[in-house]
C-alpha positions in Angstrom: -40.7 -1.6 -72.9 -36.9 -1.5 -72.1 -35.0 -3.5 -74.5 -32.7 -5.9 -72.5 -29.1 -5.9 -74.0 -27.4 -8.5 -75.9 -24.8 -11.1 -74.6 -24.4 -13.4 -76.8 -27.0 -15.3 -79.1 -25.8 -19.3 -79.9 -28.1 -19.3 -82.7 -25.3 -17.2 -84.3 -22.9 -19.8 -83.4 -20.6 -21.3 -86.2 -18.0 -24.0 -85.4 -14.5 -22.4 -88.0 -13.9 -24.5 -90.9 -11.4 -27.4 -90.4 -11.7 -26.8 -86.3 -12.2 -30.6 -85.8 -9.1 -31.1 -87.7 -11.4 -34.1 -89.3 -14.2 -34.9 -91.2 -16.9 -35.2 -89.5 -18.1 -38.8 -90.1 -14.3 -39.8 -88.5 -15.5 -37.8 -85.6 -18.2 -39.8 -84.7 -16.3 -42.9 -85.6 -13.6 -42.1 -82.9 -16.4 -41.3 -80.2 -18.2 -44.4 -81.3 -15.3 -46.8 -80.7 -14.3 -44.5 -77.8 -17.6 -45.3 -75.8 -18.0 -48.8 -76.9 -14.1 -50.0 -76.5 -11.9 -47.5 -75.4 -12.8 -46.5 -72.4 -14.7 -49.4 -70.8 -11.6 -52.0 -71.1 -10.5 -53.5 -68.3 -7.5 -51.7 -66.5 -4.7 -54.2 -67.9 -6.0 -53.2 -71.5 -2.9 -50.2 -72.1 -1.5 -51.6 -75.1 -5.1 -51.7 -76.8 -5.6 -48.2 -75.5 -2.5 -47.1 -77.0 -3.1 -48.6 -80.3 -6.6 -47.1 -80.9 -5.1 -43.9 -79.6 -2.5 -43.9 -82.3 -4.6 -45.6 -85.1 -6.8 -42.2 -84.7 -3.8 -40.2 -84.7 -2.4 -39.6 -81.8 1.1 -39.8 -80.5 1.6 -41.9 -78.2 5.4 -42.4 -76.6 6.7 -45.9 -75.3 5.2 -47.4 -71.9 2.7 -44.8 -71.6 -0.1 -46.0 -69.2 -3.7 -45.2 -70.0 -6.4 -46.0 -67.1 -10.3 -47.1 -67.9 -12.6 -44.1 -68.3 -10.1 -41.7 -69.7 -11.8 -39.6 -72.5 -10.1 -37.7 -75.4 -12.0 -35.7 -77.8 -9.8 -35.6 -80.8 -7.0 -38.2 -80.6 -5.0 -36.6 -83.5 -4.6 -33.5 -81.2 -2.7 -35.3 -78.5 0.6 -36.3 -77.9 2.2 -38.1 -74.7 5.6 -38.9 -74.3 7.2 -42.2 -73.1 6.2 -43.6 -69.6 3.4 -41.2 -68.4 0.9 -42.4 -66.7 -3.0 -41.0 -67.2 -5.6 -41.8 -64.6 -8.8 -42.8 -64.5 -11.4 -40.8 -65.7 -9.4 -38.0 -66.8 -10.6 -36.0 -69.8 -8.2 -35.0 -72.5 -10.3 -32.0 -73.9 -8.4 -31.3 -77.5 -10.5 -29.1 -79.0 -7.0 -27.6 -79.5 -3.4 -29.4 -78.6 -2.5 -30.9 -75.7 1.2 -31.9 -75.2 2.0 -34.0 -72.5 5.7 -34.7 -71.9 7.8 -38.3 -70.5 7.5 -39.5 -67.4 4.3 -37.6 -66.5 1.7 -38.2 -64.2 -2.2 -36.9 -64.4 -4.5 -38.2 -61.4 -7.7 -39.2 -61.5 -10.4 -37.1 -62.6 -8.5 -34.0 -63.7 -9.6 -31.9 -66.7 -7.5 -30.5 -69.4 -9.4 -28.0 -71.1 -7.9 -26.4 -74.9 -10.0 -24.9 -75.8 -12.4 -21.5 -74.8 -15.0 -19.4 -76.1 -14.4 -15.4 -76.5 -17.6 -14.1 -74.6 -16.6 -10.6 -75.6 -18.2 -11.3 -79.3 -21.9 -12.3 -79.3 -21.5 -14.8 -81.5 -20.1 -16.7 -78.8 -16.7 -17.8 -81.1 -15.2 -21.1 -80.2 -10.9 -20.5 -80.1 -8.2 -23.3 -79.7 -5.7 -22.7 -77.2 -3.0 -25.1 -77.0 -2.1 -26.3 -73.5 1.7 -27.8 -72.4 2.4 -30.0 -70.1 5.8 -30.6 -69.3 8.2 -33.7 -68.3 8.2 -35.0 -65.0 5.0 -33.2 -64.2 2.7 -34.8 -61.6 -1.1 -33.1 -61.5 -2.7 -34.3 -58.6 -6.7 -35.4 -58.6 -9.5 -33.6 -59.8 -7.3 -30.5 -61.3 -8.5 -28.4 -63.7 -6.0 -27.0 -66.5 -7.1 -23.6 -68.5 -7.0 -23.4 -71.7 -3.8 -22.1 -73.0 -1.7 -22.9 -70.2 2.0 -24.1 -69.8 3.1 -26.2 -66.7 6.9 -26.5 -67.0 9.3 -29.6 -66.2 9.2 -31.1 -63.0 6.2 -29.2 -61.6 3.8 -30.9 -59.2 0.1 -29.0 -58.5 -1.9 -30.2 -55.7 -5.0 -31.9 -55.9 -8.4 -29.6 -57.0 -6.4 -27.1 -58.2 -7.6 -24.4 -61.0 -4.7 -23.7 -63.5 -5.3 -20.4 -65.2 -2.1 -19.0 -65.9 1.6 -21.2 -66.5 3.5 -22.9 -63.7 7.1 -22.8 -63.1 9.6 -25.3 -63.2 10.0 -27.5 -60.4 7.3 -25.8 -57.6 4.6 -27.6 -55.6 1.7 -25.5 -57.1 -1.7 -25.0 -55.4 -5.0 -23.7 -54.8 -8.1 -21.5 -56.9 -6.2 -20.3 -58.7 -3.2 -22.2 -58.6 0.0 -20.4 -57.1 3.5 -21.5 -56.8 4.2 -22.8 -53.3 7.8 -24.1 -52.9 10.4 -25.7 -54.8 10.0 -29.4 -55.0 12.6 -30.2 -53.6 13.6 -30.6 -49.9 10.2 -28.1 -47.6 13.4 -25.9 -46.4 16.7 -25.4 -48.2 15.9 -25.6 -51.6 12.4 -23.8 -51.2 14.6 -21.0 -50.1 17.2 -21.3 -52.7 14.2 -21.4 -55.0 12.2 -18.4 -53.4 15.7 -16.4 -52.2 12.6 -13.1 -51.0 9.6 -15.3 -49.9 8.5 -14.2 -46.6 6.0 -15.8 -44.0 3.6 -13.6 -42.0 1.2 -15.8 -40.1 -1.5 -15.3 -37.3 -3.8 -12.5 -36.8 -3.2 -10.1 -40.1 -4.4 -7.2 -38.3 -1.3 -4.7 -39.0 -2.4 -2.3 -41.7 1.1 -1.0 -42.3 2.7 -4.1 -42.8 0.1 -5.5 -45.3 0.4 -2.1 -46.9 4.2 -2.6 -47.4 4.2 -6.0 -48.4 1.8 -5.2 -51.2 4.1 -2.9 -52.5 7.1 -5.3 -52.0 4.9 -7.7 -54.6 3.9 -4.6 -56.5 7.0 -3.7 -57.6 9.2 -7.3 -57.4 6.3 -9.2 -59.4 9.2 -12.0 -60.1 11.6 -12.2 -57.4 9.5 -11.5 -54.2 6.7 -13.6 -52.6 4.4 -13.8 -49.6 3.0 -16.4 -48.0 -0.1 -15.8 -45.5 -1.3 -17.9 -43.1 -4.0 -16.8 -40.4 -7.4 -14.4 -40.3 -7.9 -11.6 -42.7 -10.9 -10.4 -41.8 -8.7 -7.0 -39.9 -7.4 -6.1 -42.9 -9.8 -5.6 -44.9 -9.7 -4.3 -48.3 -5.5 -4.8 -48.3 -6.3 -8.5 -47.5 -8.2 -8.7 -50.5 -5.8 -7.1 -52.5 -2.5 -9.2 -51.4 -4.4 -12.3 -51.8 -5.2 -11.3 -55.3 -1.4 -11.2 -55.8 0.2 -13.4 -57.8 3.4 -13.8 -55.7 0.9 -14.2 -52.8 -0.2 -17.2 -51.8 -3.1 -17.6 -48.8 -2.9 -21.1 -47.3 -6.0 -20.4 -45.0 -7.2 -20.0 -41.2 -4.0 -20.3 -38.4 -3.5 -23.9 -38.0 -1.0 -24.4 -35.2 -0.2 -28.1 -36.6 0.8 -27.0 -39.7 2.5 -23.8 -38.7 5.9 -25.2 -38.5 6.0 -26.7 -41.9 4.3 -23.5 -43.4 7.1 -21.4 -41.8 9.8 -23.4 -42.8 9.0 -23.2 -46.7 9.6 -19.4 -46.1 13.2 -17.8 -46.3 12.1 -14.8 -43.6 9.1 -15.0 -41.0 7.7 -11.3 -41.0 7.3 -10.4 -37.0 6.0 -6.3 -37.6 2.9 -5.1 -35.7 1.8 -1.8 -35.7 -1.8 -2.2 -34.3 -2.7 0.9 -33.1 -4.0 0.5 -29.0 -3.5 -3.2 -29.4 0.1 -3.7 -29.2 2.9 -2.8 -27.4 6.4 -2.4 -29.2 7.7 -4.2 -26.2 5.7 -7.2 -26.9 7.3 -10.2 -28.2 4.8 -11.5 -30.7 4.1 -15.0 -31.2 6.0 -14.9 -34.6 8.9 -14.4 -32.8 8.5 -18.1 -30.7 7.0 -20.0 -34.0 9.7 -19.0 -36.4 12.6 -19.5 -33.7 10.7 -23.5 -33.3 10.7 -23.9 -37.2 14.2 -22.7 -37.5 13.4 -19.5 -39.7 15.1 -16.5 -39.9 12.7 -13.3 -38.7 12.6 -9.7 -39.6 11.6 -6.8 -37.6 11.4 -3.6 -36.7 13.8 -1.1 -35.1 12.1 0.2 -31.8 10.6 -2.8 -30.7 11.5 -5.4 -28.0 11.2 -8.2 -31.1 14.3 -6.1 -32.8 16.4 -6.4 -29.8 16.3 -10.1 -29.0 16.5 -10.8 -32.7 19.5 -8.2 -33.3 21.5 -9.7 -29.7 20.9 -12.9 -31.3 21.5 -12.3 -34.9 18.6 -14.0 -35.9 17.4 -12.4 -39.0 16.9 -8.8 -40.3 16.1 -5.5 -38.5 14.4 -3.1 -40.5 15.4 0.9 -39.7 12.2 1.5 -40.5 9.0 -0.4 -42.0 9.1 0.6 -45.4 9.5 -0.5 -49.0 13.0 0.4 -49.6 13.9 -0.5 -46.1 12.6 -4.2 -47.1 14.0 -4.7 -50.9 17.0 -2.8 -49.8 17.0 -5.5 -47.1 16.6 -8.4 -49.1 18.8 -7.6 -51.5 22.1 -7.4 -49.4 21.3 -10.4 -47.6 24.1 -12.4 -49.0 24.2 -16.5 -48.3 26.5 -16.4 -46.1 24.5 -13.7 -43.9 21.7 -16.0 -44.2 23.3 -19.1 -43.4 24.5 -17.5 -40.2 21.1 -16.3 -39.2 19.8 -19.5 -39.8 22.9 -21.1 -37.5 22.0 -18.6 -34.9 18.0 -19.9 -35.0 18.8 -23.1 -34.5 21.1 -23.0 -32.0 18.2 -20.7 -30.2 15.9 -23.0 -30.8 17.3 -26.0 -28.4 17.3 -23.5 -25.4 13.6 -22.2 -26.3 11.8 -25.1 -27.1 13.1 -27.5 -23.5 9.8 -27.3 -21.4 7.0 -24.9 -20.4 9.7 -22.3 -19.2 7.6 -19.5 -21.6 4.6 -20.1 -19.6 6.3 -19.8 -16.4 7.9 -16.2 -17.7 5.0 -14.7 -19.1 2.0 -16.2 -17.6 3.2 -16.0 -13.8 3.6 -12.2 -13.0 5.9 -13.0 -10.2 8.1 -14.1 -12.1 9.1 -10.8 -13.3 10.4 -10.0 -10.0 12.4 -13.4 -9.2 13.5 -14.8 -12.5 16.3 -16.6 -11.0 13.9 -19.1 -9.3 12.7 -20.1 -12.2 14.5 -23.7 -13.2 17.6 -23.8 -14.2 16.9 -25.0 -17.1 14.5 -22.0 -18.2 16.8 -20.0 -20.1 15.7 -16.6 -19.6 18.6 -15.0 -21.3 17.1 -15.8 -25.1 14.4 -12.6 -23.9 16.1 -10.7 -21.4 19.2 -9.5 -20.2 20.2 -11.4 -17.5 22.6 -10.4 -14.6 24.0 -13.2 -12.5 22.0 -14.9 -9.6 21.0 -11.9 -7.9 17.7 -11.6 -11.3 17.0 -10.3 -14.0 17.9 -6.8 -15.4 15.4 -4.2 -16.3 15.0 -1.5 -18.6 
C-alpha cells in the first residue's frame, strides 16, 4: 500500500517559549475580562475600554475611540496612537505586534492578522510577524491585513480588501489582493502627479500585441509604470492572466460604461492600440479614442492608423513610431509637464465640440453621410475626425 506523504502533523505542534509574551494564567484573565466586560459595553463605554486596554498593557494614545465587539488577543502587543478610531467588531489578532498610528481609522469587521504559520516545516511552526499601520490610514470594512505587512501614512484601502504585501503612502488601495489605485488626493491631477506612467486600456482586451507590450512595460518599470484594465479578458488569454498578476496592474472588472469616465480619468494616458488581426481596421477610430477625449485624458497611439492622425492634428497625446517597449518607456519618459499639460489643454478643448449632441451617430451610423457631410448640423463638428474642406464636403483620402 502506497504510503501517502506527509504535510504537516499538529500533534508535533509546540507553541515557542515566551510567544504569548505572558504567563499563561494572565492570558486567560485578559480573555476572561475581555468576554465578560470588554467587549460587550455599551458603545459610550471608550474610556473603560481604554483603561482595561492599558491596565493589560497596551498603549493606548489620547481620544482613541474603541467600538463594542472589538477583540484583541494580547493587549500588551498593541499600540494605537491618539484619536484613531476602531470599529465594531474588528479583531486586533497580536499574536505578534500591531502598530496602529494617530488619527487612524479601521471599519467595522476588518481583520488584522500578525501572525502566520510556516507550512513548509511539518511541524506546522507558529511565527510572529509584526504588522504597521500608519497615521492617517483609513481601512475600509471587512478588510483583511496579512501578517507582516506595512500600510504607510495617509493610505486608504477599500472595503473587503486582502492586504498581502505593504501599501504606499497616500493611494486609494483595492481589491484580492490589494493594489494601489490612485493617489488620494483629487481622481485626476494628483493621481497623475502620483502615477506620472499609469496608463488606461479599457474595453474589449483582445489585442495580443499590445498586452504583450504592456507586460513588458511592468516587467521592466516594476516601480514607476502601472496599468490599469478595465473590460473582458477572456481574448487574451494566457497574457491576461499574466498582466493581472502584475503588481503595477490593477483589473477593475467587466466594461462598465458608468464608471468609465472616472476610471479613465485616474489614468495619466488612455492606451488606444489594436492590432486584431481580421477584426480591425487601422482606419478605425476605436472607442478609446471618443471615451478618453469625454474624460479629458490624454491618448496614445500608433503611427499608421487613422487614431494617430486625429490625435497627432490635435495634439492630444502620444504617437508611438512603432508599438514597442522602447517606443513606449522612451515615450514616457520625455513627456515633460509641460508637454502633458498641453495635451491635456488640447483634450479638453476637443471635448466641448465632441461631446454637443448625437452628431457621432449621425457620422458613423448613417452611410450617407459620408457622401454629404456638410448637411449634417451645423453644429456637428466633423473636423475633430476628418479633414474638412469648406461647404462644398468633406475631403477624402
Amino acid at each position: 500500500m502506497e504510503r501517502k506523504p506527509i504535510y504537516q502533523r499538529l500533534d508535533l505542534f509546540r507553541l515557542p517559549s515566551g510567544f504569548r509574551g505572558r504567563a499563561a494564567v494572565y492570558v486567560q484573565l485578559w480573555w476572561i475580562v475581555q468576554g465578560l466586560l470588554f467587549k460587550p459595553l455599551p458603545q459610550i463605554c471608550y474610556p473603560i475600554r481604554r483603561g482595561l486596554l492599558r491596565a493589560f498593557g497596551a498603549t493606548i494614545g489620547n481620544g482613541v475611540l474603541i467600538r463594542p465587539g472589538v477583540e484583541v488577543t494580547f493587549p500588551w502587543k498593541l499600540v494605537i496612537g491618539d484619536h484613531s478610531w476602531i470599529g465594531d467588531d474588528v479583531t486586533l489578532y497580536t499574536l505578534g505586534p500591531i502598530t496602529i498610528g494617530a488619527n487612524t481609522v479601521i471599519s467595522q469587521k476588518s481583520y488584522i492578522c500578525a501572525a502566520d504559520h510556516d507550512y513548509a516545516h511539518v511541524t506546522f511552526p507558529i511565527r510572529e510577524r509584526p504588522i504597521r499601520i500608519g497615521d492617517q490610514v483609513w481601512i475600509g470594512g471587512d478588510v483583511w491585513v496579512g501578517p507582516g505587512v506595512t500600510i504607510a501614512d495617509g493610505a486608504v484601502i477599500g472595503a473587503r480588501s486582502n492586504v498581502i504585501n505593504d501599501m504606499p503612502e497616500a493611494m486609494v488601495c483595492v481589491g484580492s489582493p490589494c493594489r494601489p489605485l490612485r493617489h488620494r488626493g483629487s481622481a485626476t491631477r494628483d493621481a497623475r502627479a502620483a502615477n506620472p506612467n499609469r496608463i488606461a486600456w479599457n474595453g474589449l482586451l483582445r489585442c495580443q500585441t499590445s498586452a504583450a507590450v504592456l507586460l513588458e512595460c511592468l516587467s521592466r518599470s516594476p516601480d514607476s509604470m502601472y496599468l490599469s484594465l478595465h473590460g473582458t479578458l477572456d481574448r487574451l488569454g494566457a497574457l491576461g492572466r499574466e498582466l493581472i498578476s502584475q503588481s503595477n496592474c490593477l483589473y477593475t472588472g467587466p466594461y462598465d460604461p458608468a464608471a468609465l469616465s472616472q476610471l479613465l480619468s485616474e489614468s495619466r494616458f488612455v492606451w488606444a492600440i489594436d492590432f486584431s488581426e481580421g477584426e480591425n481596421s487601422k482606419w478605425l477610430l476605436p472607442y478609446r479614442l471618443y471615451s478618453a477625449i469625454a474624460a479629458g485624458v490624454p491618448v496614445i497611439a500608433a503611427e499608421g492608423t487613422a487614431t494617430a492622425e486625429v490625435v497627432r492634428r490635435h495634439s492630444l497625446g502620444i504617437v508611438l513610431p512603432e508599438c514597442t517597449v522602447q517606443s513606449v518607456i522612451g515615450a514616457l519618459d520625455n513627456c515633460d509637464a509641460a508637454t502633458y499639460d498641453s495635451y491635456l489643454r488640447n483634450v479638453r478643448a476637443i471635448r466641448e465640440r465632441s461631446l454637443r449632441g448625437d452628431e457621432w451617430a449621425q457620422v458613423f451610423e448613417d452611410a450617407a453621410g459620408w457622401d454629404s457631410l456638410n448637411l449634417l448640423p451645423d453644429e456637428a463638428d466633423v473636423d475633430i475626425v476628418l479633414k474638412s474642406d469648406t461647404r462644398g464636403g468633406a475631403r477624402k483620402g
